[in-house]
N, CA and C atoms as an extended XYZ file, in Angstrom:
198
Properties=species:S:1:pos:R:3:atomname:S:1:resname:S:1:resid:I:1 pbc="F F F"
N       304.546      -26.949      -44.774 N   UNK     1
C       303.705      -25.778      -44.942 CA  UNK     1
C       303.478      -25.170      -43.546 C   UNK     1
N       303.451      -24.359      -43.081 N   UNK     2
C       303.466      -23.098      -42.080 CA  UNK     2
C       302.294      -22.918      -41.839 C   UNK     2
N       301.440      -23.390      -40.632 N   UNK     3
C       300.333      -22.530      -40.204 CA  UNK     3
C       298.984      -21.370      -40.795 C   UNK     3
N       300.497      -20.620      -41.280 N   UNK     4
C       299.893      -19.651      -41.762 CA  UNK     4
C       299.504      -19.617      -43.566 C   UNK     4
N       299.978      -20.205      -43.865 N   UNK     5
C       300.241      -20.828      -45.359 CA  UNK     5
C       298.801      -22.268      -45.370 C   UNK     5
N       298.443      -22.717      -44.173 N   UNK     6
C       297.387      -23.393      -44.352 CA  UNK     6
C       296.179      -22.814      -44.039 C   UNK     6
N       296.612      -21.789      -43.343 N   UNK     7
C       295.335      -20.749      -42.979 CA  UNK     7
C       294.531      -20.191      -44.253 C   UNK     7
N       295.808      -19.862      -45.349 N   UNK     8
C       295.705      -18.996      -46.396 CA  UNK     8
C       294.750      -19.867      -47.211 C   UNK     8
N       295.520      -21.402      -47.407 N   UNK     9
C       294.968      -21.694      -48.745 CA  UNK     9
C       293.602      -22.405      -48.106 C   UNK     9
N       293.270      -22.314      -46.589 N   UNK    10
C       292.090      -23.017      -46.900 CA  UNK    10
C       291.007      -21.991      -47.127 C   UNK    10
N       291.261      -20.561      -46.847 N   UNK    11
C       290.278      -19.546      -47.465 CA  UNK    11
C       289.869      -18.803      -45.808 C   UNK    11
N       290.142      -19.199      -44.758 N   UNK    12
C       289.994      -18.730      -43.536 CA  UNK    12
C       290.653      -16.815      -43.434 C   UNK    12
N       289.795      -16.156      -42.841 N   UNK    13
C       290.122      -14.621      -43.081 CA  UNK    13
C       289.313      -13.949      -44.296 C   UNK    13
N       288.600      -14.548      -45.527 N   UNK    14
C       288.513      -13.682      -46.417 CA  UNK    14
C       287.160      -13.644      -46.202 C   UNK    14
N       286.550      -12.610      -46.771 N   UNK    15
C       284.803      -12.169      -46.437 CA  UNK    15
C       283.734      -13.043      -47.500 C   UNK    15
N       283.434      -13.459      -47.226 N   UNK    16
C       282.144      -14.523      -47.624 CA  UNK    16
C       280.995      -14.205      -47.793 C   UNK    16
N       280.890      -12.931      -47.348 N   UNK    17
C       279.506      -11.877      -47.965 CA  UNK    17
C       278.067      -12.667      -46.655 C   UNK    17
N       277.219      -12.061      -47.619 N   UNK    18
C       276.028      -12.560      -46.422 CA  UNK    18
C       275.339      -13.790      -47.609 C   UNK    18
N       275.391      -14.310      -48.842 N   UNK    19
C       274.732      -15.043      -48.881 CA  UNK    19
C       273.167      -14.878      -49.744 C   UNK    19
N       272.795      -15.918      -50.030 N   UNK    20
C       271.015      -15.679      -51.106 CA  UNK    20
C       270.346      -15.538      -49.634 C   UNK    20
N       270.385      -16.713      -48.593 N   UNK    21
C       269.716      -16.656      -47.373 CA  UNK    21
C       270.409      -16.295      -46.234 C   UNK    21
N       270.654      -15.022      -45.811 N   UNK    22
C       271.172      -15.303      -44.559 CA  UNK    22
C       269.997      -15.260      -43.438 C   UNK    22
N       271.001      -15.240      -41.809 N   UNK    23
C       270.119      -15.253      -41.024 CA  UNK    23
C       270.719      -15.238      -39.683 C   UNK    23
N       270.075      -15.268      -38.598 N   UNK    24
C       271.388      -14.798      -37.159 CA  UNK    24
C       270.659      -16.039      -36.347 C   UNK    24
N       271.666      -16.393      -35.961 N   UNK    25
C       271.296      -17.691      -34.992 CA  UNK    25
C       272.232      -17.660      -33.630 C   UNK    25
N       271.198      -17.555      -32.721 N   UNK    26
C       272.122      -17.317      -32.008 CA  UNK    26
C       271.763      -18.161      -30.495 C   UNK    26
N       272.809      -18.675      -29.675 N   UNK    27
C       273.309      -20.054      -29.618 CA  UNK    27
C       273.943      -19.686      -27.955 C   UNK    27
N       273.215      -20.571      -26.916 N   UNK    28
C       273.707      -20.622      -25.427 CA  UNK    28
C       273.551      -19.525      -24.646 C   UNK    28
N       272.666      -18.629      -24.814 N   UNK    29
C       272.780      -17.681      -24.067 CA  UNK    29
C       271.105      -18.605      -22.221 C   UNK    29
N       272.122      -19.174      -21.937 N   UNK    30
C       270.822      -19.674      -20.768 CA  UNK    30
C       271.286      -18.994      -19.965 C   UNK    30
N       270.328      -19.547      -18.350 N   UNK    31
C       270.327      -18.696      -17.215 CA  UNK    31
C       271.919      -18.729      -17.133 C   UNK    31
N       272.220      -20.257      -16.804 N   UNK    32
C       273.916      -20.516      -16.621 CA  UNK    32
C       274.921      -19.674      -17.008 C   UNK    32
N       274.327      -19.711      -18.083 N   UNK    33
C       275.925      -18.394      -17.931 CA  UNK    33
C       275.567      -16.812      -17.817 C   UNK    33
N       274.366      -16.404      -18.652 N   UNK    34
C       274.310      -14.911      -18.464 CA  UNK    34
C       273.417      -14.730      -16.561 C   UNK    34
N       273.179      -15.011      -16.224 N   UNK    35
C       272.054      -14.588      -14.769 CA  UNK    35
C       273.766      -15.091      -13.686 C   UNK    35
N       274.049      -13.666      -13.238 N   UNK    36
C       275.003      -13.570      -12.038 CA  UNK    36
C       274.640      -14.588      -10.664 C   UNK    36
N       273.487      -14.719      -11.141 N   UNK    37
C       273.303      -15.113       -9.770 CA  UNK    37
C       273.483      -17.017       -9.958 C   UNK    37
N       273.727      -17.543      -10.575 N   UNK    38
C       274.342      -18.693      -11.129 CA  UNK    38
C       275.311      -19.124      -10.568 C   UNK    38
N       275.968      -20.209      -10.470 N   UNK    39
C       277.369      -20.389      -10.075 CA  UNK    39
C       277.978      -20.717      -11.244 C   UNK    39
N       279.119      -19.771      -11.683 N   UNK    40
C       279.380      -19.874      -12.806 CA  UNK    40
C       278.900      -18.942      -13.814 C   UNK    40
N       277.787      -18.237      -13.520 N   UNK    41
C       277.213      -17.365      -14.194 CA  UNK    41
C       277.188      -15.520      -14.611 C   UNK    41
N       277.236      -14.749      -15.077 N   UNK    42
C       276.961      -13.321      -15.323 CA  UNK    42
C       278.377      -12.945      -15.717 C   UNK    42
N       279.277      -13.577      -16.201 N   UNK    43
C       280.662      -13.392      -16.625 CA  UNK    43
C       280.715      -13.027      -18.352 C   UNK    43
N       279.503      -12.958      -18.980 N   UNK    44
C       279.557      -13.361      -20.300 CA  UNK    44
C       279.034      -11.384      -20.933 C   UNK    44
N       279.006      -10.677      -20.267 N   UNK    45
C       278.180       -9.354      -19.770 CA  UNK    45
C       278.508       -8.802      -21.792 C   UNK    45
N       279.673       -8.383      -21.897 N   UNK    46
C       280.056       -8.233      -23.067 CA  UNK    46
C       279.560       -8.973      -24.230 C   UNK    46
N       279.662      -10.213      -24.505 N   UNK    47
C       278.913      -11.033      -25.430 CA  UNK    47
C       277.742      -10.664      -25.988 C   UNK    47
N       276.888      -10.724      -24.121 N   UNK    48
C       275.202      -10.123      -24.459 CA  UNK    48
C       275.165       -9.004      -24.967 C   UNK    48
N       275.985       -8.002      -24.940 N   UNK    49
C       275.616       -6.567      -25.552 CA  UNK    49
C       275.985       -6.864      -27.235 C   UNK    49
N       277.222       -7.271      -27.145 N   UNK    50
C       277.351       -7.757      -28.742 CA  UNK    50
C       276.579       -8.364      -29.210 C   UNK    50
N       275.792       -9.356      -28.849 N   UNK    51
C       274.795      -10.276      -29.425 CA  UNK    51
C       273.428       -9.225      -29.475 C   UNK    51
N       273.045       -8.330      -28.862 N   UNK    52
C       271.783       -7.337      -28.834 CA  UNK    52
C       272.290       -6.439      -30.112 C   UNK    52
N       273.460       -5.791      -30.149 N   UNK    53
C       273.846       -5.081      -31.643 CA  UNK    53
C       273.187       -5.609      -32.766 C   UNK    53
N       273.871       -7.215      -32.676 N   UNK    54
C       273.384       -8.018      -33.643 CA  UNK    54
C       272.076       -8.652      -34.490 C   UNK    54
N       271.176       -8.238      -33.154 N   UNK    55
C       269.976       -9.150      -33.219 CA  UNK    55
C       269.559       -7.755      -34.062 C   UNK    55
N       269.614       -6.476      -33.637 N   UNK    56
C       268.779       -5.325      -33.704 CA  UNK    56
C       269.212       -5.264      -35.392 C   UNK    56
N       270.870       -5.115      -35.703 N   UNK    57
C       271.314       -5.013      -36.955 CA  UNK    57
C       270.130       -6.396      -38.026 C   UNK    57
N       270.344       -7.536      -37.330 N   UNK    58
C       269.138       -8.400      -38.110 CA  UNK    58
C       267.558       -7.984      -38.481 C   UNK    58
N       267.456       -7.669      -37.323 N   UNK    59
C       265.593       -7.040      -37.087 CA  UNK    59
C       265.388       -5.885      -38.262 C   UNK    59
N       266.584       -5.242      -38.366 N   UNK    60
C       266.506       -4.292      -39.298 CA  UNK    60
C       266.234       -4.273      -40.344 C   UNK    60
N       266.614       -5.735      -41.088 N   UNK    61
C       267.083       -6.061      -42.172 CA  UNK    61
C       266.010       -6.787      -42.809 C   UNK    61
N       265.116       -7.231      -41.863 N   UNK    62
C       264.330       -8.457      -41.868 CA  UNK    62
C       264.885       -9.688      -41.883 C   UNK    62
N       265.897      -10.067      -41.152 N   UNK    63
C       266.401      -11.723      -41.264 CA  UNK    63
C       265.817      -12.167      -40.245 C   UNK    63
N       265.572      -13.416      -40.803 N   UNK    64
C       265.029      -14.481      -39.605 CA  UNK    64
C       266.455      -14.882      -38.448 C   UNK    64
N       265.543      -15.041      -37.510 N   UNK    65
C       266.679      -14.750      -36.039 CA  UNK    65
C       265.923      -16.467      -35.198 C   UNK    65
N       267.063      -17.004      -35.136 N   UNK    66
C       266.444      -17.862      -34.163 CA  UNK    66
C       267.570      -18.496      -33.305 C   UNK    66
């Protein structure tokens, strides 16, 4: 079976909807990686804006965010 043929049948790619409960959880954002001034840190710049879309799209909705 092919990769892609196990991709298929395990259900990976298809939309799963939001669910009776959904909710946004959202996960590692510490000084370490987002604060530039870190070693190792402020490289993640994109993420954080995607993750602020997200939170706001939640807030909207009323989902619990943690």
């Amino acid at each position: 079976m092919s990769e892609l043929e196990i991709y298929q049948k395990q259900g990976f790619g298809n939309s799963s909807g939001m669910g009776q409960h959904p909710a946004l959880l959202i996960v590692d954002f510490v000084n370490g990686f987002a604060d530039p001034d870190q070693f190792g840190g402020g490289n993640i710049g994109e993420a954080i804006e995607n993750t602020r879309g997200l939170l706001a799209a939640a807030r909207t909705l009323d989902l619990p965010v943690a």
